[in-house]
C-alpha positions as CSV (number, residue, x, y, z in Angstrom):
1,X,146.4,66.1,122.5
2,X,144.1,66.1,119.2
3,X,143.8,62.3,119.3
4,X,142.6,62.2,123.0
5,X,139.8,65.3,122.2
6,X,138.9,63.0,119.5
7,X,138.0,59.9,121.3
8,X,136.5,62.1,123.7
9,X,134.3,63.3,121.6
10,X,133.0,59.9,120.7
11,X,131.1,59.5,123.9
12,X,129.6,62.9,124.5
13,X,126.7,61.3,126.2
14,X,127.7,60.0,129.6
15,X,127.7,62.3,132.6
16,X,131.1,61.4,133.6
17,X,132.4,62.4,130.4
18,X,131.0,65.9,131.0
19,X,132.6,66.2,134.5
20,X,136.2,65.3,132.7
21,X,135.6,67.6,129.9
22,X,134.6,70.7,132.6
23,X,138.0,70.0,134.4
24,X,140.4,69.0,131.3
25,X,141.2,72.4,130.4
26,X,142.6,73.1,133.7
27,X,144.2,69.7,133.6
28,X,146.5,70.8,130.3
29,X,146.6,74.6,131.8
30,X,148.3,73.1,135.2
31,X,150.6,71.0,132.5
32,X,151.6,73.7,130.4
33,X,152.5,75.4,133.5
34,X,154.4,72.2,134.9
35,X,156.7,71.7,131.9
36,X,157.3,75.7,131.4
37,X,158.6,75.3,134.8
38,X,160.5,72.5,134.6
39,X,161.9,73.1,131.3
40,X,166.2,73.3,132.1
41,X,166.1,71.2,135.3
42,X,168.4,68.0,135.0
43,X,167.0,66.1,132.3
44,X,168.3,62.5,130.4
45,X,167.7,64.7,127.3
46,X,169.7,67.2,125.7
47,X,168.2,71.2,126.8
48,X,168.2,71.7,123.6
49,X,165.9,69.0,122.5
50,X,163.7,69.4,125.4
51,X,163.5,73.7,124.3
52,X,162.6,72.3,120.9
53,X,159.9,69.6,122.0
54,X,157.9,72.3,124.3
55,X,158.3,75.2,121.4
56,X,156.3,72.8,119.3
57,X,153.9,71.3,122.5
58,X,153.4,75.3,123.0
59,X,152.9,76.0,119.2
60,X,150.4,73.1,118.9
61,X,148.2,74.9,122.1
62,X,148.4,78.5,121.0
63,X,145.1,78.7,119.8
64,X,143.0,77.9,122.5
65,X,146.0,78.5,125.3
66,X,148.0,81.7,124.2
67,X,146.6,83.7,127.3
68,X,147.9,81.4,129.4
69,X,150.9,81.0,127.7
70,X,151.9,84.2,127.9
71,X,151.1,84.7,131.4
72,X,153.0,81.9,132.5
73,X,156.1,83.3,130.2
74,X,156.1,86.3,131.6
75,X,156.2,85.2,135.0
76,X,158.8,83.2,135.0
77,X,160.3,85.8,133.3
78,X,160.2,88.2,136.6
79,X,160.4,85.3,139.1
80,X,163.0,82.4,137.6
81,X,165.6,85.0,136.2
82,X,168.1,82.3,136.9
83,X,166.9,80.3,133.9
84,X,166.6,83.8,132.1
85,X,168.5,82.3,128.6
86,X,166.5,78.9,129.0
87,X,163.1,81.0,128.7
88,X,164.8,83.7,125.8
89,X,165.3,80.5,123.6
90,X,162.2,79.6,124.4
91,X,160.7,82.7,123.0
92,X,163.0,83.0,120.4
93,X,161.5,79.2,118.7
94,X,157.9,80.4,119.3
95,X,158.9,83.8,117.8
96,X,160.1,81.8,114.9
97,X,156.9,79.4,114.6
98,X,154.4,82.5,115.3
99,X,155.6,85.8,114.6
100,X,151.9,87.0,116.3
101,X,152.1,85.5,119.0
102,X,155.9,87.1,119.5
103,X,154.7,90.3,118.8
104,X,152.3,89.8,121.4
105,X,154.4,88.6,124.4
106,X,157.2,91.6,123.8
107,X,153.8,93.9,124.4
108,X,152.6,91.6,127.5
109,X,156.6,92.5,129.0
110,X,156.9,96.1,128.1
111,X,153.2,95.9,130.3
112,X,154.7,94.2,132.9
113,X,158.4,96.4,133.2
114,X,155.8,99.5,133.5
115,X,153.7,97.9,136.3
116,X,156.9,96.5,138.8
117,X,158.4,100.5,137.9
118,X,155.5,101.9,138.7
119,X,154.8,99.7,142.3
120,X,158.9,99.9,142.8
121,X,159.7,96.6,142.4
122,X,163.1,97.7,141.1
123,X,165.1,94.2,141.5
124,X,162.1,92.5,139.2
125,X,162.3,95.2,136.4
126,X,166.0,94.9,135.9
127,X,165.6,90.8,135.7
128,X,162.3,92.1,132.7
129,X,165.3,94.5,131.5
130,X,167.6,91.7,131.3
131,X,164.6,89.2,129.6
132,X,164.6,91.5,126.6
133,X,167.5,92.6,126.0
134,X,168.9,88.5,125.6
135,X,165.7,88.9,123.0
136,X,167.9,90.2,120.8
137,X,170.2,87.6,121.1
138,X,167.3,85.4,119.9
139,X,166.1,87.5,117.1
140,X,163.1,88.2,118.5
141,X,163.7,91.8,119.3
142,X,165.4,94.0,116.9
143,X,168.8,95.6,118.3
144,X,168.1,99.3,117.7
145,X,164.8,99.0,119.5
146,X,166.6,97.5,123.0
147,X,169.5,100.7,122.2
148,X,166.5,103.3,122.2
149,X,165.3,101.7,125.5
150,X,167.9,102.0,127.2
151,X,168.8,105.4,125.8
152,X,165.5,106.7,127.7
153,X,166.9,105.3,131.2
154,X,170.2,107.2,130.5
155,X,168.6,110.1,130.0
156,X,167.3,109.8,133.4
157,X,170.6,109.5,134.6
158,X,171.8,112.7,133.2
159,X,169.7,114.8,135.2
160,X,171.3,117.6,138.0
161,X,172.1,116.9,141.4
162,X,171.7,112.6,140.9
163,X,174.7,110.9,142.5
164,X,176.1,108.2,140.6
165,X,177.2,104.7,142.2
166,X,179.2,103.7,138.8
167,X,182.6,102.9,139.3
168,X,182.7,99.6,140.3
169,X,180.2,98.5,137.2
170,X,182.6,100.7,134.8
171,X,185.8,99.3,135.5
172,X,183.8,95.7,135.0
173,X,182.6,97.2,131.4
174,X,186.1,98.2,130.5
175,X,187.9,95.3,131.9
176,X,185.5,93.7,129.6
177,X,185.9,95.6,126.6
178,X,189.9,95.1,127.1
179,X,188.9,90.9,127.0
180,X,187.6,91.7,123.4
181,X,183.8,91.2,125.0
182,X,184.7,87.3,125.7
183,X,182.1,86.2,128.7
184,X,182.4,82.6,129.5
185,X,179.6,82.0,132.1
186,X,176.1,82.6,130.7
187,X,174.7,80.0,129.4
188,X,173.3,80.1,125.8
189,X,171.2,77.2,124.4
190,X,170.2,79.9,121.4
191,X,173.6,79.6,119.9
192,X,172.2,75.5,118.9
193,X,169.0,77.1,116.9
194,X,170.7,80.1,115.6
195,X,170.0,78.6,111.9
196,X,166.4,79.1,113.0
197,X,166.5,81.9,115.2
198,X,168.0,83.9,112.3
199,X,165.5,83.7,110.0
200,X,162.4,85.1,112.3
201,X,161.3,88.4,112.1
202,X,161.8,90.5,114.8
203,X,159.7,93.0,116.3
204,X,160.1,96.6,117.6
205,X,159.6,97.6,121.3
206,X,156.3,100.0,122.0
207,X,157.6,103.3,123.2
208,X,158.8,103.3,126.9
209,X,159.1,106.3,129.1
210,X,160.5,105.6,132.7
211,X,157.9,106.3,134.9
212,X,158.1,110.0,136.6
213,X,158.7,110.4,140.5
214,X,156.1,110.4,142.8
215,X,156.8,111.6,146.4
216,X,155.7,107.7,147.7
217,X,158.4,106.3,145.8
218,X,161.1,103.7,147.3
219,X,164.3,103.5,145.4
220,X,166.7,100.5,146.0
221,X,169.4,101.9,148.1
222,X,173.1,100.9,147.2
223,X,174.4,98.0,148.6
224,X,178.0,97.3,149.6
225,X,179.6,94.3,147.1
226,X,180.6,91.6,149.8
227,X,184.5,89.7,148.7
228,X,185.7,87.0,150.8
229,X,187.8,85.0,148.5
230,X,189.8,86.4,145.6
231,X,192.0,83.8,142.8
232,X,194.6,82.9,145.6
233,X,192.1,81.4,148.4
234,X,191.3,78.3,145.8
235,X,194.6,77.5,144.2
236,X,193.3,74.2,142.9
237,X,190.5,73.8,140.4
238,X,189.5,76.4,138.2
239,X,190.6,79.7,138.8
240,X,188.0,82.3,140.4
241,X,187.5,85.2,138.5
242,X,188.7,88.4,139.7
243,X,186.7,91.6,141.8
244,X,186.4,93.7,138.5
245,X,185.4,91.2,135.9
246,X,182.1,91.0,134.8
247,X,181.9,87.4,135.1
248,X,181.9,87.5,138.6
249,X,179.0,90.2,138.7
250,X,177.1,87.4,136.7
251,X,177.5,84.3,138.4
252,X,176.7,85.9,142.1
253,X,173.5,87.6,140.7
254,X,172.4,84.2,139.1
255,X,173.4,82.3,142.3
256,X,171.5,85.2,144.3
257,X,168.3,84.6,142.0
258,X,168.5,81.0,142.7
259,X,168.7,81.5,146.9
260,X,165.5,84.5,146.3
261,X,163.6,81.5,144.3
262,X,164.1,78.4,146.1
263,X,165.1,80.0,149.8
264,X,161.7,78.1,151.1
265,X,162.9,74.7,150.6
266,X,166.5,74.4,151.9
267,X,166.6,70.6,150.1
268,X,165.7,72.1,146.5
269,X,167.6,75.5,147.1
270,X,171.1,73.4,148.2
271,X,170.3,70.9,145.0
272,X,169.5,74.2,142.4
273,X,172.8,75.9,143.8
274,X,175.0,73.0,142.9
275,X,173.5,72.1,139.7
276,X,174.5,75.9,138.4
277,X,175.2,75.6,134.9
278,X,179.0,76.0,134.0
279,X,180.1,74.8,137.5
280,X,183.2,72.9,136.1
281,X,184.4,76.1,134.8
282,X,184.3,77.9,138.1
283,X,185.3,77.5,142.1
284,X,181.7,76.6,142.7
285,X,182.1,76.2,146.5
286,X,183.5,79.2,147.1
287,X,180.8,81.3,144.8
288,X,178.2,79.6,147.1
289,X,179.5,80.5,150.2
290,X,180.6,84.1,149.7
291,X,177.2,84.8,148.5
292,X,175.3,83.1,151.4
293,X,177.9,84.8,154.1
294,X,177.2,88.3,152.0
295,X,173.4,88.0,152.2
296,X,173.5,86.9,156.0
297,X,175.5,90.0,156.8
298,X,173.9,92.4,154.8
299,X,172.5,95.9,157.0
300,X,170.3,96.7,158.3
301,X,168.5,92.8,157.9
302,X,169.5,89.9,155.7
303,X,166.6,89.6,152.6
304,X,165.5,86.2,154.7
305,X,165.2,85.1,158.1
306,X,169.1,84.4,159.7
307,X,168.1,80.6,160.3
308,X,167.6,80.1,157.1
309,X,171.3,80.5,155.4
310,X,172.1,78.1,158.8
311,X,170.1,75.1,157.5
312,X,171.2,75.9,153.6
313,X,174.9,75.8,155.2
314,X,174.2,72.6,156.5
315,X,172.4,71.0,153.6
316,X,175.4,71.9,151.7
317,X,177.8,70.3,153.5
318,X,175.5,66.9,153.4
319,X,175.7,66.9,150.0
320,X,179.0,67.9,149.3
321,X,180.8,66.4,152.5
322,X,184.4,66.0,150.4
323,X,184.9,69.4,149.9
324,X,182.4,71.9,150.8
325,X,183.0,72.4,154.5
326,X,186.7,72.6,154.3
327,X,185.4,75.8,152.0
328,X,183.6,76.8,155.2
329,X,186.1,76.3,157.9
330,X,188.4,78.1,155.7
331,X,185.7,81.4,155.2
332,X,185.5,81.0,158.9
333,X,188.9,81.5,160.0
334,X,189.3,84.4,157.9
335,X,185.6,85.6,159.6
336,X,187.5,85.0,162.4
337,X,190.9,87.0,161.3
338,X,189.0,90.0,160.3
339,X,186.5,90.2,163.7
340,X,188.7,93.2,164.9
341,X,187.4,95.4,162.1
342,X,183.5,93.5,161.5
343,X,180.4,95.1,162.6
344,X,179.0,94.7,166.1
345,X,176.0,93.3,164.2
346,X,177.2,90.9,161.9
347,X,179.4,89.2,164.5
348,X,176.1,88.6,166.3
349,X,175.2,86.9,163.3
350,X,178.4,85.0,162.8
351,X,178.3,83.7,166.4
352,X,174.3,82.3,166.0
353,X,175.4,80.6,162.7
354,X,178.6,79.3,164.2
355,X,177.0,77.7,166.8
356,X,174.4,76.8,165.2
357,X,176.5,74.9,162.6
358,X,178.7,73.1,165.1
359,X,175.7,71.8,166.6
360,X,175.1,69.5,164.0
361,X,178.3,68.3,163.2
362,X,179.3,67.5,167.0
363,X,180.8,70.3,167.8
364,X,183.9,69.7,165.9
365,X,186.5,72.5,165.1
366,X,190.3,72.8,165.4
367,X,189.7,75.1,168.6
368,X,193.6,75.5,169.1
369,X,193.9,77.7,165.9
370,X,192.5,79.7,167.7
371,X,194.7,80.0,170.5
372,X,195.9,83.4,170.0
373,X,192.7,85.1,171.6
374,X,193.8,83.5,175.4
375,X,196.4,86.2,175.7
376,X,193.8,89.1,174.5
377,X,191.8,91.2,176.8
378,X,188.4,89.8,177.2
379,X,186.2,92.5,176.4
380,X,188.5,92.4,173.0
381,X,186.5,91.3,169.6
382,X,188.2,87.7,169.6
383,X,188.1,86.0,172.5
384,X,184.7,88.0,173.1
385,X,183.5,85.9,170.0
386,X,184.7,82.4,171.6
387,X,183.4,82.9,175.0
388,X,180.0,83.8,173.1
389,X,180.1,81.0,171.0
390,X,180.5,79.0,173.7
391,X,177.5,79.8,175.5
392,X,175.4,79.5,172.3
393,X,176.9,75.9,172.1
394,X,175.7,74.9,175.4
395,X,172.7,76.2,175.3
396,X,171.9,73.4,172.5
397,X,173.9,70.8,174.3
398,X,174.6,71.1,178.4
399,X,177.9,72.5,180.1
400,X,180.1,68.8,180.3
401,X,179.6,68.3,176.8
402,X,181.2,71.8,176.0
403,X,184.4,71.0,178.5
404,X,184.7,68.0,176.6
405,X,185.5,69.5,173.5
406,X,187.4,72.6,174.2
407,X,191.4,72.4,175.0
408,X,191.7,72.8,178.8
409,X,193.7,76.2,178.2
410,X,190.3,78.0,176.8
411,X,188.8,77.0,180.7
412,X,188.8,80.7,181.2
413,X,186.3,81.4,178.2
414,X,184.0,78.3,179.0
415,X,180.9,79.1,180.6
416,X,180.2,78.3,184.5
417,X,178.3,75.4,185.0
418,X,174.2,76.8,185.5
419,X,173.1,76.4,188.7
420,X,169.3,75.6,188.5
421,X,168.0,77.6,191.9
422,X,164.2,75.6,192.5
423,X,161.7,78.3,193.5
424,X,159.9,76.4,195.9
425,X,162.4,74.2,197.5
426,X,162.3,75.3,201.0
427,X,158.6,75.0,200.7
428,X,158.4,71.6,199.7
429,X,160.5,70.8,202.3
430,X,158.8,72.4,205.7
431,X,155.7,70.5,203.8
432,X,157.3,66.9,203.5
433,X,158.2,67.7,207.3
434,X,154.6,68.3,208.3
435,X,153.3,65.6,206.4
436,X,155.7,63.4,208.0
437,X,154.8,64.7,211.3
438,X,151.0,64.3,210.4
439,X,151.7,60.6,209.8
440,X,153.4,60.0,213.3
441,X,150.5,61.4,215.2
442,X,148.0,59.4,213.0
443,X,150.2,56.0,213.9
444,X,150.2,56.7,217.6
């Protein structure tokens, strides 16, 4: 960057030179921005070269940059919590390198956890939470200062009259503690530059006080944890970890983070999920799908529009035809075995998906697993779900298609063929007739 300034300053005399010059700085400020981004995508270099190479392209603009710098960091801090030890590292080399400009950014978050409290933006204070307390891990935040932090948001806690929603996280924390505090799921790229990382100073947090209630307030409300699968349902491959281990808490909140990222591009959402970092140690598949079926069925609405998780689905199974959808038909049949006891409202939603789905993939499914819902009453949850489904099918394709595919023993839950009743038959008739007429007395 100094060389091209250089030989840009050699011709400071032409008018087009002055039109570059106006635009270059938002030239490098969109770049900056670019490789922050990018920075832990798939890459033909190591992640831990490429952290290294931007910490010094970083360093090298800090002085007429840093603003920008730290706005970006911050950002992706809040909005990319996916890459949340990618961007700590990050911090932690620039730390190391500037121990101002360090100083400076752990301000610029503390600023930023205070505003998203204050305008209850709960989910994108706990990823801020999360952002410094792995700053410790990086030497960039000293360890007692995180403890006194999150001693003030106890002490919240310990108020009268609060109900507590805790269980579930504590046995996680002591099923944790009784693993000797072993997670193998996060990734880490600090652990490469801990030579370095250890020998930056580390800063103190400002004071932080939880913001007080205010009677316009909107707390998050507690949400029910959605299980599909448990160690059993994928006997080959790595083994899934179990309901009350932490590691499962962590790799459905980063796969979550991905979906709330990327949800607006199906293409780049489907490629981000199956690029998730430590996927050979896990039953990826089955991650995936229990977290897109528990978002799609959360009450009162699902956090995006139900069409959405349908295309996702479907990308999915494009780019992992050899083994993803056999992870779908399987989470469907046991949809399917569990319908007597599933919401009114989320069975809605399963049948618009399931149509939906078989839509584009012909229509296939082993329809005489299902066989068992022919001797139900038909006002009963099962064969209520396959006469529904049907109609949803035809309704994207036409009635033959749908006899075509269905065993001739589920002819009671197909849908009649639609008559179509023209309006204005009978008029067009006595009209032909008169014209007809007409025609005959103009001949004669």
């Amino acid at each position: 960057m100094s060389r091209r300034r250089h030989s840009d300053e050699g011709d400071a005399g032409s008018q087009p030179h002055k039109r570059r010059r106006t635009s270059e700085p938002i030239e490098i400020e969109d770049r900056l921005e670019s490789l922050i981004c990018r920075v832990g995508e798939k890459s033909t270099s190591s992640l831990e070269s490429n952290l290294e190479g931007l910490a010094g392209v970083l360093e090298a603009d800090l002085p007429n940059y840093k603003g920008k710098i730290l706005r970006i960091l911050c950002a992706v801090a809040r909005l990319l919590p996916e890459k949340l030890t990618v961007y700590t590292t990050l911090v932690g080399l620039l730390n190391a390198r500037n121990y101002n400009f360090g100083g400076e950014f752990v301000e610029a978050m503390i600023r930023q956890l205070k505003e998203t409290l204050k305008s209850n933006l709960y989910s994108e204070a706990v990823y801020l939470v999360r952002f410094l307390s792995d700053l410790v891990n990086c030497h960039v935040i000293a360890a007692p200062s995180m403890v006194a932090m999150f001693e003030n948001f106890v002490s919240v806690t310990q108020e009268e009259d609060i109900p507590q929603y805790l269980d579930c996280l504590w046995a996680q924390v002591q099923k944790l503690k009784k693993d000797r505090w072993q997670e193998r799921h996060i990734l880490r790229p600090y652990i490469a530059f801990d030579s370095v990382l250890c020998e930056a100073l580390q800063h103190n947090l400002p004071p932080f006080t939880p913001p007080a209630h205010s009677d316009d307030a909107v707390y998050p409300m507690p949400h029910v944890v959605f299980r599909m699968f448990d160690y059993t349902d994928a006997p080959e491959g790595p083994v899934m970890p179990g309901s009350h281990s932490v590691e499962r808490f962590v790799i459905e909140e980063n796969l979550r983070c991905i979906i709330k990222s990327h949800w607006r591009e199906r293409k780049t959402c489907a490629a981000q999920l199956l690029s998730y970092p430590g996927k050979n140690k896990i039953p990826l598949n089955y991650h995936i799908v229990e977290v897109i079926f528990g978002e799609l069925f959360q009450l009162p609405s699902p956090p995006h529009i139900d069409v959405m998780y349908t295309a996702l689905l479907i990308e999915l199974c494009k780019l992992q035809p050899g083994s993803l959808p056999q992870v779908l038909a399987q989470a469907t049949e046991m949809m399917y075995m569990r319908l007597d006891t599933m919401n009114t409202t989320c069975i809605d939603r399963l049948i618009n998906w399931f149509s939906h789905h078989l839509s584009n993939f012909q229509f296939r499914w082993s329809w005489d697993d299902w066989a068992d819902c022919l001797t139900q009453d038909i006002e009963k949850p099962k064969p209520k779900f396959v006469k529904e489904v049907l109609e949803k099918c035809m309704r994207l394709s036409y009635h033959q298609r749908i006899v075509d595919i269905v065993p001739q023993s589920f002819s009671a839950l197909i849908p009649a063929n639609p008559v179509c009743s023209y309006k204005y038959e009978e008029e067009t008739e006595s009209v032909l007739y008169y014209i007809s007429v007409w025609f005959d007395d103009t001949a004669v």
